[in-house]
PyMOL Python script that loads the backbone (N, CA, C, O; Angstrom):
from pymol import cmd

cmd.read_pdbstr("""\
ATOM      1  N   UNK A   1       8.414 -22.420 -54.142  1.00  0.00           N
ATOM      2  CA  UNK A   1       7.849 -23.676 -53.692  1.00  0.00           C
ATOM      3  C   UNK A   1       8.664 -24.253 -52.539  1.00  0.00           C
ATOM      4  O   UNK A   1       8.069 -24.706 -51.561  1.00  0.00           O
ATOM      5  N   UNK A   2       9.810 -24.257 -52.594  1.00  0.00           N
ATOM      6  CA  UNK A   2      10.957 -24.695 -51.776  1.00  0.00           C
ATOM      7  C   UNK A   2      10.145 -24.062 -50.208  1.00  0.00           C
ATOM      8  O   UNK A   2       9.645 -24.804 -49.362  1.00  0.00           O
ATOM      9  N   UNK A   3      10.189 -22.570 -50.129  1.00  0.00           N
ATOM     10  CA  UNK A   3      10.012 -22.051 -49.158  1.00  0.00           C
ATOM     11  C   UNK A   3       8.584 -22.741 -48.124  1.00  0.00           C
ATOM     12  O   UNK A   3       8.478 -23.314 -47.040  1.00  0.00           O
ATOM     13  N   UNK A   4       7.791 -22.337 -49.064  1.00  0.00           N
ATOM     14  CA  UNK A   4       6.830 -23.232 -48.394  1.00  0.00           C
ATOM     15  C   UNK A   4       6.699 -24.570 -48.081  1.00  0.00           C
ATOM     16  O   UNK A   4       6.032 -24.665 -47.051  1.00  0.00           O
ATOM     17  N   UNK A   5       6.999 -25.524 -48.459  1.00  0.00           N
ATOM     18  CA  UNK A   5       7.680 -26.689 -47.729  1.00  0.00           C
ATOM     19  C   UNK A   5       8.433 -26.779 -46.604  1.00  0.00           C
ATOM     20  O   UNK A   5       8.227 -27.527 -45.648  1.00  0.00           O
ATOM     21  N   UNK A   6       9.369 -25.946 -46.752  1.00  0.00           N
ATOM     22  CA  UNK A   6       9.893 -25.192 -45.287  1.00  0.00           C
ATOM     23  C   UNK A   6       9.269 -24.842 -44.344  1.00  0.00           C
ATOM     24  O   UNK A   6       9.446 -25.235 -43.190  1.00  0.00           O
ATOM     25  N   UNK A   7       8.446 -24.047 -44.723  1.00  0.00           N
ATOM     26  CA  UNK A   7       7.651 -23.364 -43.847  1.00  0.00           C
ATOM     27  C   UNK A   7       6.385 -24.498 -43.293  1.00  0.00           C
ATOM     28  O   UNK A   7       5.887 -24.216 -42.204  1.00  0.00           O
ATOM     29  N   UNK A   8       5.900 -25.668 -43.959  1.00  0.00           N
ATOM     30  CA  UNK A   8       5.146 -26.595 -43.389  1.00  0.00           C
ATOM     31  C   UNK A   8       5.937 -27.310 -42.517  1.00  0.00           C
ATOM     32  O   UNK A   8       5.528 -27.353 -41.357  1.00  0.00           O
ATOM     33  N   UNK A   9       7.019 -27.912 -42.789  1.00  0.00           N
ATOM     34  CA  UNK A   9       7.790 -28.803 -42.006  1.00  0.00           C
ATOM     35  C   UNK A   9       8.613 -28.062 -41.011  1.00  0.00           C
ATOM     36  O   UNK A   9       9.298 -28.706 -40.217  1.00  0.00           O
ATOM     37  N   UNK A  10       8.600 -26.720 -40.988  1.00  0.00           N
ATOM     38  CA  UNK A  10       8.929 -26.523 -39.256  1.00  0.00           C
ATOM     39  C   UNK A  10       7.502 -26.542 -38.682  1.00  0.00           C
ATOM     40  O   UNK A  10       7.343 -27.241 -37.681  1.00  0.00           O
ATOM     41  N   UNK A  11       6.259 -25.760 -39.254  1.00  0.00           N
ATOM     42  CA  UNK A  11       5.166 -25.595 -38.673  1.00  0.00           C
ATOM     43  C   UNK A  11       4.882 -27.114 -37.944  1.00  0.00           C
ATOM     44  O   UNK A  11       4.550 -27.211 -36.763  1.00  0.00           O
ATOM     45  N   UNK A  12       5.034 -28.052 -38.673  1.00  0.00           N
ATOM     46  CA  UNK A  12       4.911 -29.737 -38.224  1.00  0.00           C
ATOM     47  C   UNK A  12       5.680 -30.246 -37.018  1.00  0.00           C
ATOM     48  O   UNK A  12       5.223 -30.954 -36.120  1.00  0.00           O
ATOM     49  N   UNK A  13       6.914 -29.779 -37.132  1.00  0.00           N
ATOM     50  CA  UNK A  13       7.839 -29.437 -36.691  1.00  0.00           C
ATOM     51  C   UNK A  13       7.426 -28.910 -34.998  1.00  0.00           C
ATOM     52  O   UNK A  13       7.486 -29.726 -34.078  1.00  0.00           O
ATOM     53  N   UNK A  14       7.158 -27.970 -34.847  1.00  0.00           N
ATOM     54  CA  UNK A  14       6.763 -27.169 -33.533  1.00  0.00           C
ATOM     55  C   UNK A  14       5.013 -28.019 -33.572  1.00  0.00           C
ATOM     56  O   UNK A  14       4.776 -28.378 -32.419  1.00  0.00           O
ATOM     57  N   UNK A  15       4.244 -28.265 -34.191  1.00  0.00           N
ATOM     58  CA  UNK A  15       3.572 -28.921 -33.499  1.00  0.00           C
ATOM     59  C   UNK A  15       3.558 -30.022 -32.644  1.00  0.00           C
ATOM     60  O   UNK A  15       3.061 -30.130 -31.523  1.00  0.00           O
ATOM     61  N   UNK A  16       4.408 -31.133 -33.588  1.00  0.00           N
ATOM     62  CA  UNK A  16       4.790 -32.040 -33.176  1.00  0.00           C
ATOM     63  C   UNK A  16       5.779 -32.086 -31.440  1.00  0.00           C
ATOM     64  O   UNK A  16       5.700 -32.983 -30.600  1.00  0.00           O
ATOM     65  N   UNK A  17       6.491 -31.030 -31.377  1.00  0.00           N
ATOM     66  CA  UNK A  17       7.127 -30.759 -30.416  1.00  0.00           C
ATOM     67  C   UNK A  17       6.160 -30.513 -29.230  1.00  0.00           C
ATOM     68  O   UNK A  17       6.208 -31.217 -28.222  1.00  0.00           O
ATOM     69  N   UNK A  18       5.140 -29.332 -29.402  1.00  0.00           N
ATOM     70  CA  UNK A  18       4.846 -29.072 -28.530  1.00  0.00           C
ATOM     71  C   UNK A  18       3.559 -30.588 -28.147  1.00  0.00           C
ATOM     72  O   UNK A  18       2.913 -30.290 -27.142  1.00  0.00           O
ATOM     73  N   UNK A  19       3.221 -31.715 -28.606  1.00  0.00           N
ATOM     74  CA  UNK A  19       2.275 -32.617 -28.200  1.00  0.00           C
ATOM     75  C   UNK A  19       2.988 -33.599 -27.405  1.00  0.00           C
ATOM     76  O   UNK A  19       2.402 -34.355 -26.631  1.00  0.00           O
ATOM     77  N   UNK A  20       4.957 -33.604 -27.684  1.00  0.00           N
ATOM     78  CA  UNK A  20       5.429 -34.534 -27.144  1.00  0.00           C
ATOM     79  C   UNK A  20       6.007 -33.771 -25.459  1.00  0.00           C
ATOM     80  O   UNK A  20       6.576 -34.350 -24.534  1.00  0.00           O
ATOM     81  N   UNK A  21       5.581 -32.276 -25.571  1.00  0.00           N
ATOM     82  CA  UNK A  21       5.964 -31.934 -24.175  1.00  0.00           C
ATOM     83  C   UNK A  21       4.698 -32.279 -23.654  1.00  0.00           C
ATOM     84  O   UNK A  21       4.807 -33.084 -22.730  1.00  0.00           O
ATOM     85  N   UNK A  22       3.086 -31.833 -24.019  1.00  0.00           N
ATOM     86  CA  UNK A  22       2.374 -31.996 -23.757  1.00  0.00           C
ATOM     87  C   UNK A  22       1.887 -33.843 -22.648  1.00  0.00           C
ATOM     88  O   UNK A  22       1.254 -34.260 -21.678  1.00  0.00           O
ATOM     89  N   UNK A  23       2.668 -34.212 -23.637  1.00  0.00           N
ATOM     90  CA  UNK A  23       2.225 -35.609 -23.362  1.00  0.00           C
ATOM     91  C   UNK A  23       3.377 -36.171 -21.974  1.00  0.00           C
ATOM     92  O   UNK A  23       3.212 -37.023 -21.101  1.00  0.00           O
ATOM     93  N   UNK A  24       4.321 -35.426 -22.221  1.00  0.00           N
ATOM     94  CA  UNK A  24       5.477 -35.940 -21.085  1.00  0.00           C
ATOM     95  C   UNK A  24       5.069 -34.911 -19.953  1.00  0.00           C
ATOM     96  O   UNK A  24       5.067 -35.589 -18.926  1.00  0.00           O
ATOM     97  N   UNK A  25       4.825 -33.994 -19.725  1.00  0.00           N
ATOM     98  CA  UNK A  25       4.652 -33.174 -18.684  1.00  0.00           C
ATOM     99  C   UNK A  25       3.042 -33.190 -17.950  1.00  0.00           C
ATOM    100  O   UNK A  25       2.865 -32.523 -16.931  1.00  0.00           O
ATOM    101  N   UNK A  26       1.904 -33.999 -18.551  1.00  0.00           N
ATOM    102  CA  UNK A  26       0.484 -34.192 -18.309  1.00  0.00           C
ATOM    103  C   UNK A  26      -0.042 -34.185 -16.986  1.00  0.00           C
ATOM    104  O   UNK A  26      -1.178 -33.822 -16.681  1.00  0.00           O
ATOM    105  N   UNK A  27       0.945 -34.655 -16.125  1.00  0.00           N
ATOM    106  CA  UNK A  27       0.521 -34.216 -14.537  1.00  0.00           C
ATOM    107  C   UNK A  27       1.051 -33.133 -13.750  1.00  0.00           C
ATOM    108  O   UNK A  27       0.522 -32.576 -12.788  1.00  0.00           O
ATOM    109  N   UNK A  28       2.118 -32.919 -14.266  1.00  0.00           N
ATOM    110  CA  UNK A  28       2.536 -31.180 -13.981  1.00  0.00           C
ATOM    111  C   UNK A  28       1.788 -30.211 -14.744  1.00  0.00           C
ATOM    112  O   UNK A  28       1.578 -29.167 -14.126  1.00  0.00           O
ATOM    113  N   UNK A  29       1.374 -30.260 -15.800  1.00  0.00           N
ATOM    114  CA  UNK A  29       0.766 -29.428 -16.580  1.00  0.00           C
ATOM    115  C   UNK A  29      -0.675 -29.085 -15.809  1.00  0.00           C
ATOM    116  O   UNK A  29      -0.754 -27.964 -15.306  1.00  0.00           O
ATOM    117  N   UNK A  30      -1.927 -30.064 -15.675  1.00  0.00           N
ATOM    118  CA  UNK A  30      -2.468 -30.239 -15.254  1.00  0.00           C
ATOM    119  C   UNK A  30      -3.117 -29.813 -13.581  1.00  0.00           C
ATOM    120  O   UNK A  30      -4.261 -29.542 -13.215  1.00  0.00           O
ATOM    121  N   UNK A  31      -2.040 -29.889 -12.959  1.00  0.00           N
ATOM    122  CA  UNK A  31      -2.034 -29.078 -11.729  1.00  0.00           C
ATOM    123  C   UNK A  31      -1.866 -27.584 -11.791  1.00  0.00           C
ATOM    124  O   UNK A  31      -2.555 -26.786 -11.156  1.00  0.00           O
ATOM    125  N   UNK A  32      -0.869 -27.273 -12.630  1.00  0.00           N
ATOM    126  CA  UNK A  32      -0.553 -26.031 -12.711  1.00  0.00           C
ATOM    127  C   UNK A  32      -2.115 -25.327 -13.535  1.00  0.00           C
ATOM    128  O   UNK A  32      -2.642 -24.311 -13.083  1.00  0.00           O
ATOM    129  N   UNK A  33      -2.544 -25.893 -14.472  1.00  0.00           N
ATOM    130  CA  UNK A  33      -3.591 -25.480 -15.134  1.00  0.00           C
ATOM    131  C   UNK A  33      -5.226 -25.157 -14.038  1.00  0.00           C
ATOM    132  O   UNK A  33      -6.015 -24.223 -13.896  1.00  0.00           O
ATOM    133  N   UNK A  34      -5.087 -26.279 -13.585  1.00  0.00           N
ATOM    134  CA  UNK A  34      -6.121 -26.181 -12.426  1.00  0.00           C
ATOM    135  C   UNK A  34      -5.471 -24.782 -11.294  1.00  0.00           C
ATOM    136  O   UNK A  34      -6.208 -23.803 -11.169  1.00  0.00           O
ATOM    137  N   UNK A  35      -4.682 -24.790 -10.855  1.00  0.00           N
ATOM    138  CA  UNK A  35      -4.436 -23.517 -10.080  1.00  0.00           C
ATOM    139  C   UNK A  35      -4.532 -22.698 -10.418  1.00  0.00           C
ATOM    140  O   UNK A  35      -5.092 -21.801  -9.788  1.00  0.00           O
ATOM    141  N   UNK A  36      -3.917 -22.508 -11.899  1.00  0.00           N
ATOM    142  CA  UNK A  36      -4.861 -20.989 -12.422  1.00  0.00           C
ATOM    143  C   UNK A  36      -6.128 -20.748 -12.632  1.00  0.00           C
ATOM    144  O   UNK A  36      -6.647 -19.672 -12.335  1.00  0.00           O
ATOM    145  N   UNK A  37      -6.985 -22.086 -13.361  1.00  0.00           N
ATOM    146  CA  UNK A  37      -8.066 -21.407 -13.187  1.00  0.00           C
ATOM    147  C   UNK A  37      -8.839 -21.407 -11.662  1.00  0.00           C
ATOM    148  O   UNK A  37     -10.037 -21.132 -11.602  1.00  0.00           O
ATOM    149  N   UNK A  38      -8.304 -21.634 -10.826  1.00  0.00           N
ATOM    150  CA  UNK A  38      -8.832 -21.459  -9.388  1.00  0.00           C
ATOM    151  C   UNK A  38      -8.437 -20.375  -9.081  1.00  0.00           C
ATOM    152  O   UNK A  38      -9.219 -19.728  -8.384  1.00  0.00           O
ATOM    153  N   UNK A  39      -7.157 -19.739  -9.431  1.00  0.00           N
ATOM    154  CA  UNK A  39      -7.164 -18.398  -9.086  1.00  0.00           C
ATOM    155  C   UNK A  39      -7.798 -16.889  -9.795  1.00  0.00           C
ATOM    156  O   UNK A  39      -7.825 -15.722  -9.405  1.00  0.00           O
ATOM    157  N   UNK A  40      -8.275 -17.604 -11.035  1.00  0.00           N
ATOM    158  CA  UNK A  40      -8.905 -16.381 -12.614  1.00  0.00           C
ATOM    159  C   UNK A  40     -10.326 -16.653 -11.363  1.00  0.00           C
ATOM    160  O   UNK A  40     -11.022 -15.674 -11.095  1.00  0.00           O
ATOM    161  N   UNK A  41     -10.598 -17.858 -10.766  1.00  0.00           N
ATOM    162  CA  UNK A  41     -12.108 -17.696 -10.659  1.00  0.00           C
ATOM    163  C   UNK A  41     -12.609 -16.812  -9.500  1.00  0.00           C
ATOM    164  O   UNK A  41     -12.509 -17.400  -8.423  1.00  0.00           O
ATOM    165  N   UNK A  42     -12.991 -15.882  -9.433  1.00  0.00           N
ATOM    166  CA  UNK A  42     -13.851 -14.730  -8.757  1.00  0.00           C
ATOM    167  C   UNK A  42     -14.274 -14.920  -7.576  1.00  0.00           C
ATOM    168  O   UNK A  42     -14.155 -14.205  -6.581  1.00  0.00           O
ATOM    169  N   UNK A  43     -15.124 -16.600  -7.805  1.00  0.00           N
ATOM    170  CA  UNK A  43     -16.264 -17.214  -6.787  1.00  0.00           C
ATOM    171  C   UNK A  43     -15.621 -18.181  -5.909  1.00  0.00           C
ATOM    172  O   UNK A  43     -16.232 -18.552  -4.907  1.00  0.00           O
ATOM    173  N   UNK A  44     -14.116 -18.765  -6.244  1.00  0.00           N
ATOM    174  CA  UNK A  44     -13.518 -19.307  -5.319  1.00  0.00           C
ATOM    175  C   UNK A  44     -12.668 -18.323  -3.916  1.00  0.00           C
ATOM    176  O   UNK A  44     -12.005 -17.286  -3.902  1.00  0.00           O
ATOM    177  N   UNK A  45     -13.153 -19.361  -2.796  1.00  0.00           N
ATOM    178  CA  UNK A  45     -12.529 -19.246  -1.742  1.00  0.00           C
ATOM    179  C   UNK A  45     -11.814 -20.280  -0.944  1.00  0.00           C
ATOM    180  O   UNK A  45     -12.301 -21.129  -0.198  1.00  0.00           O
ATOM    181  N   UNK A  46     -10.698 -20.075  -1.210  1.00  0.00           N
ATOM    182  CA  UNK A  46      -9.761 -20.763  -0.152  1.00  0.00           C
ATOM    183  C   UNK A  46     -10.431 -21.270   1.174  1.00  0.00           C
ATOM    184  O   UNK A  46     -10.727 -22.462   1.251  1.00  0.00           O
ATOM    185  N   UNK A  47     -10.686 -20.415   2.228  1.00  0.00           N
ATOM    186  CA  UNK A  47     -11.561 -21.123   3.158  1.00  0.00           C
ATOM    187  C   UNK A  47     -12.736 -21.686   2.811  1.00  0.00           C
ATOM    188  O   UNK A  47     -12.648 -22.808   3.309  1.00  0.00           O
ATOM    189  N   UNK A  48     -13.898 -21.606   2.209  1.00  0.00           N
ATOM    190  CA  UNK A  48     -14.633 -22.232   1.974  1.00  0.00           C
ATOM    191  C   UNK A  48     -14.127 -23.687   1.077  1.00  0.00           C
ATOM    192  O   UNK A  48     -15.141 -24.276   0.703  1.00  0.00           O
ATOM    193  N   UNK A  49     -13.349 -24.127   0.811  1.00  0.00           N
ATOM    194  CA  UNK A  49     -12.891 -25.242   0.119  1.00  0.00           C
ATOM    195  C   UNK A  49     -13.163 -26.773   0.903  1.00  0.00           C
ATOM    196  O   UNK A  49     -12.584 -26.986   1.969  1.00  0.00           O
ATOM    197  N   UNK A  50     -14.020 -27.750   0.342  1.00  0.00           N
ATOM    198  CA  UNK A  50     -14.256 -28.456   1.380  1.00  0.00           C
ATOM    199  C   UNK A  50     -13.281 -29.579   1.260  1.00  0.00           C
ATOM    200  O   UNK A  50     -13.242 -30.120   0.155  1.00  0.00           O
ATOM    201  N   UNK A  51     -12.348 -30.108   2.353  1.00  0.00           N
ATOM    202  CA  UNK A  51     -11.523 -31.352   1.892  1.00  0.00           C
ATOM    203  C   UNK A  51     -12.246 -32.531   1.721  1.00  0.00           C
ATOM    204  O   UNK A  51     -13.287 -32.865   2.287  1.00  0.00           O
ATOM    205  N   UNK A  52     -11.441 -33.268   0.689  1.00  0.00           N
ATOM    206  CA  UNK A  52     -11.591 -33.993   0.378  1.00  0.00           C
ATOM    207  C   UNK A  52     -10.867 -35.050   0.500  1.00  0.00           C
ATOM    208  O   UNK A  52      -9.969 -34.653   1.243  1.00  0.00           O
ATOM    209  N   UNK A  53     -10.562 -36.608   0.166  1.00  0.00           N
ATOM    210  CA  UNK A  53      -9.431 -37.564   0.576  1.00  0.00           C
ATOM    211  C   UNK A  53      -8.602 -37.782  -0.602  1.00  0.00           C
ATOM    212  O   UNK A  53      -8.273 -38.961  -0.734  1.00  0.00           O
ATOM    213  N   UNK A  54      -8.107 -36.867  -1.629  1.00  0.00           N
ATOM    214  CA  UNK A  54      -7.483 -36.453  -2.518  1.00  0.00           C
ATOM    215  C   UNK A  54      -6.288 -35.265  -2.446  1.00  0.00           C
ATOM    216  O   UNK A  54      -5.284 -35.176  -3.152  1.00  0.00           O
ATOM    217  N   UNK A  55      -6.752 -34.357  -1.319  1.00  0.00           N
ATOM    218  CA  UNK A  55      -5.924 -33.475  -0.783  1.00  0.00           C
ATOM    219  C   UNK A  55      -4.269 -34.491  -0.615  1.00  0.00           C
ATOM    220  O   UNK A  55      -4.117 -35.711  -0.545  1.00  0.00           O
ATOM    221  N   UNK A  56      -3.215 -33.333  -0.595  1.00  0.00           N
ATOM    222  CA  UNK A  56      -2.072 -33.973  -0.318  1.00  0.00           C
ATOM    223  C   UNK A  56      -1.887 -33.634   1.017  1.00  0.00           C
ATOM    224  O   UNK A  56      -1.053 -34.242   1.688  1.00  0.00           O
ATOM    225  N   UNK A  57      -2.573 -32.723   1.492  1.00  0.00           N
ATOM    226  CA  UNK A  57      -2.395 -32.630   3.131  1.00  0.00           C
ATOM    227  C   UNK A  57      -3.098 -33.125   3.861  1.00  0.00           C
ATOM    228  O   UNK A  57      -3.364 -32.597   4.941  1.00  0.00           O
ATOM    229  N   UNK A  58      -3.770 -34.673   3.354  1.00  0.00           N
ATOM    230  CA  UNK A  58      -5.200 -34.787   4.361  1.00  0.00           C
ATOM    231  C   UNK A  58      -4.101 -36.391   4.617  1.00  0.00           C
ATOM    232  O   UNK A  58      -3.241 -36.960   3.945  1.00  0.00           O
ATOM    233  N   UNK A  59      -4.871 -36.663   6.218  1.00  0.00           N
ATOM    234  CA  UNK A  59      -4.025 -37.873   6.680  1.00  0.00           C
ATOM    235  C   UNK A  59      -4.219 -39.105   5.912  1.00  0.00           C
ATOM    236  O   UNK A  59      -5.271 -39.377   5.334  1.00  0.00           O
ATOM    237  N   UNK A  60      -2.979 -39.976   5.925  1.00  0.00           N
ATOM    238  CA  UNK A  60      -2.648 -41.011   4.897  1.00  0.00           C
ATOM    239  C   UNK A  60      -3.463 -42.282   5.412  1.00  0.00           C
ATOM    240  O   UNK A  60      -3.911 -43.224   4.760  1.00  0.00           O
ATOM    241  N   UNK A  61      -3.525 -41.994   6.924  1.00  0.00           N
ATOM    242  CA  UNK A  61      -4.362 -43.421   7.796  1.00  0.00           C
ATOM    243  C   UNK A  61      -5.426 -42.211   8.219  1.00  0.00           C
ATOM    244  O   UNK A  61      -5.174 -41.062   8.583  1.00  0.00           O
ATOM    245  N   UNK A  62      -7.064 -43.068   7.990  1.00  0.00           N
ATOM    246  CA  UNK A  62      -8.012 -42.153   8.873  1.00  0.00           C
ATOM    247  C   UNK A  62      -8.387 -43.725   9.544  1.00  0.00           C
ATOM    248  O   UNK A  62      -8.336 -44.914   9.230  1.00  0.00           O
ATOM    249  N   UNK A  63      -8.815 -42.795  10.746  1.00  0.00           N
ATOM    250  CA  UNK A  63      -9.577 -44.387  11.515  1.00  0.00           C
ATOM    251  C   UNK A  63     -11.402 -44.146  12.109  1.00  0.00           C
ATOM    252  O   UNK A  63     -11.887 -43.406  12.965  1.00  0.00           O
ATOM    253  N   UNK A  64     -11.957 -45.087  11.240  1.00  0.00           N
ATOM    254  CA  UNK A  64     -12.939 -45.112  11.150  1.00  0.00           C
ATOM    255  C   UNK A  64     -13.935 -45.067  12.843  1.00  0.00           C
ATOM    256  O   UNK A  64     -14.888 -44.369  13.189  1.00  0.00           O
ATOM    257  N   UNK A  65     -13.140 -46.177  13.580  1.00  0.00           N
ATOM    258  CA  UNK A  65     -13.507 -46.550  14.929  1.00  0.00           C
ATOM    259  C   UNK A  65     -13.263 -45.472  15.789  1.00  0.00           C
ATOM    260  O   UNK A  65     -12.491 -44.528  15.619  1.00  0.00           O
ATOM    261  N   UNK A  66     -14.018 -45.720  16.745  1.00  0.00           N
ATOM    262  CA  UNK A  66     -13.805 -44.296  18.143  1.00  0.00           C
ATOM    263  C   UNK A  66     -12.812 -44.989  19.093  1.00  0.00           C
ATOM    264  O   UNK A  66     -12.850 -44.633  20.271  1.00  0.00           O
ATOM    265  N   UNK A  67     -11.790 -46.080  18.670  1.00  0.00           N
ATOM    266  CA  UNK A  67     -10.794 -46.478  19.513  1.00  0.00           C
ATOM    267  C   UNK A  67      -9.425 -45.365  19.414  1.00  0.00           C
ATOM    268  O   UNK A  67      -8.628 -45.670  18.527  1.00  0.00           O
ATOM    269  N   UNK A  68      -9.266 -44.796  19.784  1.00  0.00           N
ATOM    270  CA  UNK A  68      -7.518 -43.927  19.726  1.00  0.00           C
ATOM    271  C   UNK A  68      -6.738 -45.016  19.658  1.00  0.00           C
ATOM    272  O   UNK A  68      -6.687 -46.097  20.245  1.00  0.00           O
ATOM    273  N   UNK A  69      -5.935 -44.286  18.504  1.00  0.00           N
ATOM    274  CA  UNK A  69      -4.428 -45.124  18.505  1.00  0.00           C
ATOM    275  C   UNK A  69      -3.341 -44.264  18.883  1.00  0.00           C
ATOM    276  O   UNK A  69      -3.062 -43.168  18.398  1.00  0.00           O
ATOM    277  N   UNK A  70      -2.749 -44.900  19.825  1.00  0.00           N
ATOM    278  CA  UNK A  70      -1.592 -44.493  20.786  1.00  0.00           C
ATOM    279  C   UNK A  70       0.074 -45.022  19.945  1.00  0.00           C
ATOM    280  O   UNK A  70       0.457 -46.042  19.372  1.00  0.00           O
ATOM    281  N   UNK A  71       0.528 -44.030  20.195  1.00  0.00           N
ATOM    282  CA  UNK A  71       2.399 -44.170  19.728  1.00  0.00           C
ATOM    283  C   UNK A  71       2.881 -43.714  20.600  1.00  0.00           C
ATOM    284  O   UNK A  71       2.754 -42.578  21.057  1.00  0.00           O
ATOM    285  N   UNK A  72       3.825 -45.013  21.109  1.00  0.00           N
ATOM    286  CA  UNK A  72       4.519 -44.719  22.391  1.00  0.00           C
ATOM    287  C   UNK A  72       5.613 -45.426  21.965  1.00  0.00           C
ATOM    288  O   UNK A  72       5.803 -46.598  21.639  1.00  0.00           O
ATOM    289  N   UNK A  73       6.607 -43.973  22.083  1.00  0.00           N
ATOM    290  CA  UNK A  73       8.438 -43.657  21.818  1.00  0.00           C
ATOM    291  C   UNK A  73       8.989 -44.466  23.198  1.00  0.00           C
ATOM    292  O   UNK A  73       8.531 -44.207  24.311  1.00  0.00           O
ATOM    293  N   UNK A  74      10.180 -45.622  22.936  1.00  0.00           N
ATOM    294  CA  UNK A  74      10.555 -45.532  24.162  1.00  0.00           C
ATOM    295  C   UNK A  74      11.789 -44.254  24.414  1.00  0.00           C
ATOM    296  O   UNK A  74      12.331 -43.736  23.438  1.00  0.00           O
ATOM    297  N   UNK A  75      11.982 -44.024  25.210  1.00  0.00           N
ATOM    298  CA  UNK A  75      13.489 -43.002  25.458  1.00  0.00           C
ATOM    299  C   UNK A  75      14.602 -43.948  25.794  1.00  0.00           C
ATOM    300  O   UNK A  75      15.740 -43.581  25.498  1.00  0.00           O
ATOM    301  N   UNK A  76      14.394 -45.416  26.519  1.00  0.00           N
ATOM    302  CA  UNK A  76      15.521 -45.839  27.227  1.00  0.00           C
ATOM    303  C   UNK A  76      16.038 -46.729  26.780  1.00  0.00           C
ATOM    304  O   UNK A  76      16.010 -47.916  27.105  1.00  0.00           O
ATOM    305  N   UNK A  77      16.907 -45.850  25.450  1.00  0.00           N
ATOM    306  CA  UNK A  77      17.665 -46.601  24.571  1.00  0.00           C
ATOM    307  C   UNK A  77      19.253 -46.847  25.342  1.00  0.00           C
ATOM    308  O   UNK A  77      19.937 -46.069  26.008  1.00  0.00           O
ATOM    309  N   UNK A  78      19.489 -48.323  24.914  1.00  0.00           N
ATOM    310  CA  UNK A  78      21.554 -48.322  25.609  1.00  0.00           C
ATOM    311  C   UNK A  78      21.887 -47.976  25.054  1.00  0.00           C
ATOM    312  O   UNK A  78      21.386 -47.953  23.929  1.00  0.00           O
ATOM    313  N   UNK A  79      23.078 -47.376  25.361  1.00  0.00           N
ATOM    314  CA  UNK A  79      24.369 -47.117  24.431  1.00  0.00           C
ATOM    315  C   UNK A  79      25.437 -47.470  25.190  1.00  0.00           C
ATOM    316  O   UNK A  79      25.833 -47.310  26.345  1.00  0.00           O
ATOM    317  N   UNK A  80      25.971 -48.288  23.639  1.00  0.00           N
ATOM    318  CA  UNK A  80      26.951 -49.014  23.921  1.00  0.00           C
ATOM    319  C   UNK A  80      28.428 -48.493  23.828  1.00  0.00           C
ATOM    320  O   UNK A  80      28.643 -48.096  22.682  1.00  0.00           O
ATOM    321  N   UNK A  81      29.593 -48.351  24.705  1.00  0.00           N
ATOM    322  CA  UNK A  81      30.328 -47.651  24.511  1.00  0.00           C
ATOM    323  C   UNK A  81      31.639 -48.049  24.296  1.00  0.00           C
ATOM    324  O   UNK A  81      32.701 -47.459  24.494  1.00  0.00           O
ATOM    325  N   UNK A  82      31.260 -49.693  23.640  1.00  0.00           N
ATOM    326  CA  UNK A  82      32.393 -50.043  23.041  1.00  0.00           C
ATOM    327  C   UNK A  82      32.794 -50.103  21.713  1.00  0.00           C
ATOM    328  O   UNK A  82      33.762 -50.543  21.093  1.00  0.00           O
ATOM    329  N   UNK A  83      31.346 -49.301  21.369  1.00  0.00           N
ATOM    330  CA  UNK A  83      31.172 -48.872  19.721  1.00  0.00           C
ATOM    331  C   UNK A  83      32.125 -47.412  19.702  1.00  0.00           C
ATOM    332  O   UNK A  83      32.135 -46.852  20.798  1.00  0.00           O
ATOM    333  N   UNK A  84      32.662 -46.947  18.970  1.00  0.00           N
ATOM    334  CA  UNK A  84      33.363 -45.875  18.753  1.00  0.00           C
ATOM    335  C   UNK A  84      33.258 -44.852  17.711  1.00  0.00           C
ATOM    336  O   UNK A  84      33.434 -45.482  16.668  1.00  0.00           O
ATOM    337  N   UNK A  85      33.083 -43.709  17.439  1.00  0.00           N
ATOM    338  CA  UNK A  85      32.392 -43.139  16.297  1.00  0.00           C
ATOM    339  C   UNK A  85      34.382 -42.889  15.308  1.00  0.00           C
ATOM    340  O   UNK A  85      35.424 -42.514  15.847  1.00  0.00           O
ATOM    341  N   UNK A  86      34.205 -43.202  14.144  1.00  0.00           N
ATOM    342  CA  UNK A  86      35.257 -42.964  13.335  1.00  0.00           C
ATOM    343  C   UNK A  86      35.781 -41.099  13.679  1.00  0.00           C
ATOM    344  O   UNK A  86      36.729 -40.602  13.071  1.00  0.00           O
TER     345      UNK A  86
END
""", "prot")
cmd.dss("prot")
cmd.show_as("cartoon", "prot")
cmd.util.cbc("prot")
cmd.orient("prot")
């Protein structure tokens, strides 16, 4: 009898374990899960993939308007040379 009691309370034991990785790892898990089955699937193609604004490589600002936005670096920074580097 002993034994089997044992044998429930590790079984409880490793369940319990594995729901609290489950639950702490849910967005790593999750990605990783989706990539495999994108790669088991037959009918997926990489190029054919249409983006979406969920992608992590798609731009963070889109601009709706046909105005261009311009970034302009100046170069003609002073330097001061009574600053001294340690």
């Amino acid at each position: 009898m002993a034994a089997i009691t044992s044998a429930l309370i590790a079984i409880a034991g490793v369940v319990l374990g594995w729901i609290a990785i489950e639950i702490a790892c849910k967005p790593c898990l999750e990605q990783g899960r989706e990539a495999i089955d994108r790669s088991l699937n037959p009918d997926y193609d990489p190029d054919d993939a249409v983006s979406n604004n969920n992608n992590i490589r798609s731009p963070l600002i889109t601009s709706e308007s046909d105005d261009p936005v311009v970034v302009v670096a100046s170069s003609t920074t002073s330097y001061d040379s009574s600053v001294k580097p340690i």
